[in-house]
N, C-alpha and C positions, 0 to 999 in steps of 0.2 A: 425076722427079728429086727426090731427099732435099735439104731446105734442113738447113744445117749451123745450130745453134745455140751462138751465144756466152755464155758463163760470166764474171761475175769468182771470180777466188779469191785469197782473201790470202795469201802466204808470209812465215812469220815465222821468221828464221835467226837462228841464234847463231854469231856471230864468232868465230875461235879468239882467246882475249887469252891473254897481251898478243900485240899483232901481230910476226909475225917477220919478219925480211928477206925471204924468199921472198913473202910474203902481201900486204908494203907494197908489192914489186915489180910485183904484179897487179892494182894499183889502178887506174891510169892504163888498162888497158885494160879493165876493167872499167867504169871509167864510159863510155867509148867504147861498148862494148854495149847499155850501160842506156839511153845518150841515142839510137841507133839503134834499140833497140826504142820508148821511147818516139815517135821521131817518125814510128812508122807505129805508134803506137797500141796496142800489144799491153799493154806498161806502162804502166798509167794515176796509177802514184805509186812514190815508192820514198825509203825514210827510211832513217835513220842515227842510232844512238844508241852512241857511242864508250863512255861511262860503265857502259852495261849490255851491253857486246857485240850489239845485238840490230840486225837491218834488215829494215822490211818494207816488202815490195811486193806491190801487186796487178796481176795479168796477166789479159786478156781469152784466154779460149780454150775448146774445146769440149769438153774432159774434162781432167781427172785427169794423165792422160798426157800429153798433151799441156803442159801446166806444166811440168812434168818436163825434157821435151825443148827446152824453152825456156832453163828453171835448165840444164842440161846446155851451154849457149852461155857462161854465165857462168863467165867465168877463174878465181873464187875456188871454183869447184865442188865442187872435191877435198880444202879447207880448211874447209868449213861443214859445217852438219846443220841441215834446215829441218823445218817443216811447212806443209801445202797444205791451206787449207778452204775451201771451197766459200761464195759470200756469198750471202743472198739478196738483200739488197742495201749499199749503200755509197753514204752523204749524201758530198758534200763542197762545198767552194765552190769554183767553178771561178776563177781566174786573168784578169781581160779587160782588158785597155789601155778607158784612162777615157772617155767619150763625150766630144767636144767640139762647144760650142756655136756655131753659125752666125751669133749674135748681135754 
């Protein structure tokens, strides 16, 4: 049996500006998808820059295509133009609720 190997890759979009009613319209579900894929882990980050049209995220997955078919879930799909690269890797600081003391 093949073990499947996981990938990050960054995808960096450009937002249509200014935004038009139909696009503001698919925001709300759009983050519903984002925060669903996040909490099974596929997106491990995902930004927003209003002033430069730009949003990127990175998605764990086994190729290429597969990103694809991910972005392909996202409601503004048919409103953007991205690109997908392949990381070799990706620092970040992770997020943790603060240790408390038993003292």
């Amino acid at each position: 049996m093949e073990q499947s190997s996981l990938y990050e890759y960054m995808v960096e979009v450009n937002l249509p500006l200014p935004f038009n009613k139909e696009f503001i319209s698919l925001i709300p579900n759009q983050r519903e998808v984002v925060n669903k894929l996040m909490s099974e882990r596929i997106i491990s980050s995902y930004a927003v820059s209003l002033e430069d049209g730009k949003l990127w995220t990175t998605i764990f997955a086994e190729s290429v295509d597969e990103v694809t078919d991910i972005l392909m879930e996202f409601p503004i799909i048919n409103h953007i133009d991205y690109k997908i690269s392949k990381l070799v890797f990706h620092n970040n600081v992770s997020l943790t609720l603060p240790q408390f003391s038993l003292n």
